[in-house]
N, C-alpha and C positions, 0 to 999 in steps of 0.2 A: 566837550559836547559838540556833537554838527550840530549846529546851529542855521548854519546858512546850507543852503542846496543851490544849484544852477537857475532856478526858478523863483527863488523869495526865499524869505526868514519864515519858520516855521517854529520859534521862540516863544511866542506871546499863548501862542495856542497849546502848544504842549505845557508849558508852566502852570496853563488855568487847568486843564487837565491833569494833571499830578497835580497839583492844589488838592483841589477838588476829594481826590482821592485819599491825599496824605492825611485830608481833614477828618477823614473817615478813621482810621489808622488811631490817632491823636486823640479822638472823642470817642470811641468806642473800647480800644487798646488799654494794653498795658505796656505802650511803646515809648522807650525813651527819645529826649530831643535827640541824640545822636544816631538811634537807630532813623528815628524819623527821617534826619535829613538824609542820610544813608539811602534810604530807600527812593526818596525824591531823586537824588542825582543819579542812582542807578535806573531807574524809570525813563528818566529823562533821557539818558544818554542811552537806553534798549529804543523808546521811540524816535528820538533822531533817527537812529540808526536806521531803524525800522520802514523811515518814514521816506526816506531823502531821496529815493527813486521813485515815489507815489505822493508827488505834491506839485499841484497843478494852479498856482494862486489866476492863470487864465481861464480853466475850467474847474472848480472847487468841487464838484460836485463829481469829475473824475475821480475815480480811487478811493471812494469815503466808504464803501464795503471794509476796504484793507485796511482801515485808518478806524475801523470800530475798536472798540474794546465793549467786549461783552463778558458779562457773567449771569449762567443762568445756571444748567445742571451741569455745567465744565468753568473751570477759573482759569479767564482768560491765561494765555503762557505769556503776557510780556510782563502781566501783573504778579503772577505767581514767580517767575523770575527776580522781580524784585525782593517781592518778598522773603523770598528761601534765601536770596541774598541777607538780608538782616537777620534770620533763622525761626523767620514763621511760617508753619509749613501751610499746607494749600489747607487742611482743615479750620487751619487758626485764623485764616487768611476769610474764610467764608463765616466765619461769625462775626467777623470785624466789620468786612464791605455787605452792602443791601445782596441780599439773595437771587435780586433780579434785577439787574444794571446796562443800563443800554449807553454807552459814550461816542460820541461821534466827534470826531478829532478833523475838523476841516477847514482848507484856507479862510480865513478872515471868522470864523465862527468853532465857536465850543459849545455842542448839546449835548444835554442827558434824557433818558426816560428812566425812573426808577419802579418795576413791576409793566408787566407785559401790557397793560390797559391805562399806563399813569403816562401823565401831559408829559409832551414836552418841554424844558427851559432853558433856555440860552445862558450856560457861563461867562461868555468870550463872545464878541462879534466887534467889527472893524468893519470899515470899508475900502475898499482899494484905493488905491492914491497913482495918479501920476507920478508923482517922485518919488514914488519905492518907497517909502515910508506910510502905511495906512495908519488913518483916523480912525481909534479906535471908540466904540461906544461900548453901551449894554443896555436892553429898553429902552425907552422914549429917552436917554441922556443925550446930551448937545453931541452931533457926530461930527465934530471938527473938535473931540477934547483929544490932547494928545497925550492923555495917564490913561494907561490901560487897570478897567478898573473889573473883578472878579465878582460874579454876586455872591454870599453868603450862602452856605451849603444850606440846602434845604432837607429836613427831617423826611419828609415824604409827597407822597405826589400831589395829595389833597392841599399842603401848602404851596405848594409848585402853581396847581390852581389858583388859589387864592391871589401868589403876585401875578400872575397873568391877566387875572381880572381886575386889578389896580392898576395894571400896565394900562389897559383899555384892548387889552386882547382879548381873543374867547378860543376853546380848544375848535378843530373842526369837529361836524356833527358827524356820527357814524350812520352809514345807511341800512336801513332796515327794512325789513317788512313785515308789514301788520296782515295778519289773517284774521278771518273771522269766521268762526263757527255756527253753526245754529243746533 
């Protein structure tokens, strides 16, 4: 697996990412431990690959278009790659993973959104470190812990809310406008 690029490790964040997913696969599946891990290191090593000329840990926020993984009426091709690698075709692959999945695979952070109006929530985030090595956290945890810790897949977006609002976050308000008739 690349692991390393010219510009940082890109390890911690792809692993919460295929996590994430493989959890998917695991509890929904009828996929064995070996297909599973099958599909995790061919993931892993398509995103490397994928990733390692589009990873900017001085601008994170460069390249996070190219570093999506989407599934909405098309499954995603690095996902579906995996997959047909372990012999699940793209149909079998769309009743396993959420219908509508937004992943953003970016230095020092891993988000999801699951359905086109659901919160977003953070798998993976870090902070950058002078000595090349980042501090990673997740939510209000101590950001000097140095175990990178994954949060637990969440069922859907409503619960996704729910830890956001124990984190002591809140979604942003959408803006609107109100008319009034007579």
């Amino acid at each position: 697996m690349h692991t390393l690029c010219a510009r940082g490790t890109m390890k911690p964040e792809i692993n919460a990412a295929v996590g994430f997913l493989s959890r998917f696969l695991r509890i929904k599946g009828h996929v064995n431990d070996r297909q599973l891990q099958t599909f995790s290191q061919t993931l892993q090593d398509i995103l490397a690959e994928q990733y390692k000329h589009h990873w900017f840990p001085d601008r994170p926020n460069k390249g996070s278009g190219y570093r999506c993984i989407r599934i909405n009426h098309k499954m995603d091709p690095l996902v579906g790659q995996a997959g047909q690698r372990i012999g699940l075709s793209i149909q079998q692959l769309y009743l396993l993973l959420p219908s509508e999945l937004t992943l953003w695979v970016d230095p020092f952070e891993v988000s999801y959104r699951i359905g086109e109006d659901g919160s977003i929530c953070v798998l993976y985030e870090s902070l950058p470190s002078t000595n090349g090595n980042p501090s990673v956290t997740t939510g209000n945890s101590n950001p000097a812990s140095s175990v990178a810790q994954v949060s637990p897949m969440v069922d859907s977006h409503i619960s996704c809310k729910e830890e956001l609002l124990v984190l002591g976050r809140t979604s942003p308000t959408k803006p609107y406008m109100m008319t009034v008739s007579s």
